[in-house]
C-alpha positions in Angstrom: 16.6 42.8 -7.2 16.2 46.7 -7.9 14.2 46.9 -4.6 16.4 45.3 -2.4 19.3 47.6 -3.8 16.8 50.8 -3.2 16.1 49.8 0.8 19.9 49.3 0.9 20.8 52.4 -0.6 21.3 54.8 2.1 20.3 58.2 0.2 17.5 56.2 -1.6 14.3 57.5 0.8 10.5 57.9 -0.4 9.3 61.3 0.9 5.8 61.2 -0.6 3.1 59.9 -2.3 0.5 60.3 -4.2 -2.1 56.8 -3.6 -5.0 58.3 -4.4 -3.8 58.9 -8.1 -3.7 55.5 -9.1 -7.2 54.8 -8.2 -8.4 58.4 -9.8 -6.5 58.1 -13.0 -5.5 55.6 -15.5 -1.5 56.1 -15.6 -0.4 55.2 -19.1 3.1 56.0 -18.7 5.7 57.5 -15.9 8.4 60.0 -16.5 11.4 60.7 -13.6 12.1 64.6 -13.5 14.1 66.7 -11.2 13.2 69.4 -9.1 14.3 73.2 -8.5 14.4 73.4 -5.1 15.8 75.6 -2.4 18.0 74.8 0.8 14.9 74.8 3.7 12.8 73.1 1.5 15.5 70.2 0.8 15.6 70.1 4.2 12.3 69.9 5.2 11.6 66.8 2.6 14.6 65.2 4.7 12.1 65.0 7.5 9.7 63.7 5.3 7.4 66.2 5.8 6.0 67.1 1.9 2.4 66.3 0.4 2.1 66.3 -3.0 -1.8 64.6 -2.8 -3.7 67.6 -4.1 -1.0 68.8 -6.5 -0.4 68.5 -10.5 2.1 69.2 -13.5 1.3 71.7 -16.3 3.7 73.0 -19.2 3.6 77.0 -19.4 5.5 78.9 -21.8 7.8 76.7 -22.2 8.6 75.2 -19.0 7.2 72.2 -16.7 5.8 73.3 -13.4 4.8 71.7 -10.0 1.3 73.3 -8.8 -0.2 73.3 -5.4 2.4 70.7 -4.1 3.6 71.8 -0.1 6.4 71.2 2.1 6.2 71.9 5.0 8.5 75.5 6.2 12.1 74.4 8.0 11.5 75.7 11.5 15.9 76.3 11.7 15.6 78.2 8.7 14.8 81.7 10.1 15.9 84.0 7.2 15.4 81.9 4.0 12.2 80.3 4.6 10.1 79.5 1.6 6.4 80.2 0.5 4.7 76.6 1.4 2.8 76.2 -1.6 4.6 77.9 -4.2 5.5 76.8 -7.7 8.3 74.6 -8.2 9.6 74.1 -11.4 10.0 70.7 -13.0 13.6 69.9 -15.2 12.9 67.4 -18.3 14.7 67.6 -21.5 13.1 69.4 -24.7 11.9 66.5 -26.1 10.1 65.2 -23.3 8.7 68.8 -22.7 7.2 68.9 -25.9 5.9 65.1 -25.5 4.1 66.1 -22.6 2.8 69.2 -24.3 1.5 67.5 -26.7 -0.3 65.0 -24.4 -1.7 67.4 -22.3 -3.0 69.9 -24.9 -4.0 67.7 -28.0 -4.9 64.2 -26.5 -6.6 65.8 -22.8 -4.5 63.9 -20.9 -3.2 65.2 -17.7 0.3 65.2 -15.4 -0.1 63.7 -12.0 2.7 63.2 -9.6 3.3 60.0 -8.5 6.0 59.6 -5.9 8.8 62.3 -4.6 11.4 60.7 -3.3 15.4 61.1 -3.4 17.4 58.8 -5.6 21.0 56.7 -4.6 22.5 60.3 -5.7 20.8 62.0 -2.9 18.7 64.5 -5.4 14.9 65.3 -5.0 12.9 63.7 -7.8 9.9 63.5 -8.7 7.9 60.6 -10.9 5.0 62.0 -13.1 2.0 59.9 -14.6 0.3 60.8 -18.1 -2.8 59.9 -17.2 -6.5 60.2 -18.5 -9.4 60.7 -15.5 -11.3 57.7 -14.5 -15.2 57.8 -14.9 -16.7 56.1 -12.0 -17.6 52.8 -13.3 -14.3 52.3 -14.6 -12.8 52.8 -10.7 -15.8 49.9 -9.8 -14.5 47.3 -12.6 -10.9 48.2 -11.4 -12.0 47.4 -7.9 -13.9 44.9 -9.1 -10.6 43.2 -10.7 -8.7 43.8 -7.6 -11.4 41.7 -5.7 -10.8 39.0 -8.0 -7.4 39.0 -7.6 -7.1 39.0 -4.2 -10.4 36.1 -3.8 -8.2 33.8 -6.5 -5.1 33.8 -4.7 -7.0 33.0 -1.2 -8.3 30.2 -3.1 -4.8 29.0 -4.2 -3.4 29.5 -0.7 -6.1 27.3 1.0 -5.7 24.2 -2.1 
């Protein structure tokens, strides 16, 4: 029911994602946080035209940033354009900050964006993973599964 309500939702729109992360990492949890932003580059995700593929999250001194991630420059904005691949800086609550600190720097886990979309309000978010790397047999037994999967419900859909 959520999804219908989301492809209903007029301000609800998907402006990129990150595929390759699921099959990279092992995602054991995801975390909704907002973005700092400026006007051409709020603009610029409204024409969908963002990558956030190569990108990560990383707490530094004290605040949670979004490295390496680009959107693309507004061509209408002529005087306040913005640096394509600048740092963006991620807003979580204290307690989630130090969470993901204490992920990141004590268990080796790393911050991986998922999806940046914006919500029913109409604001840019962004959906982090916690995630630990995936060695490369453990990307052939997830394939592996997914092979499975997909064989078994062939099988149901011929009986």
């Amino acid at each position: 029911m959520a999804k219908q309500n989301q492809k209903s939702d007029p301000n609800y729109k998907i402006v990129a994602e990150n595929r390759r992360a699921r099959f990279d990492y092992a995602i054991d949890e995801d975390l909704e946080c907002g973005v700092v932003l400026m006007g051409s580059e709020v603009k610029s995700l409204r024409e969908n035209s963002a990558n956030i593929a190569e990108s990560y999250a990383s707490v530094e001194d004290g605040e949670l940033w979004l490295i390496n991630s680009y959107i693309a420059p507004y061509e209408q904005a002529k005087t306040w354009k913005h640096e394509e691949r600048r740092k963006r800086k991620l807003l979580v609550s204290k307690k989630e900050l130090s969470r993901l600190w204490n992920a990141t720097q004590r268990k080796g886990m790393t911050l991986v964006p998922l999806v940046m979309y914006f919500n029913h309000k109409g604001l840019a978010k962004l959906k982090i993973g916690i995630a630990k790397g995936k060695k490369h047999h453990d990307k052939r037994a997830t394939e592996a599964k997914r092979d499975w999967n997909r064989q078994k419900q062939r099988l149901l859909k011929d009986h």
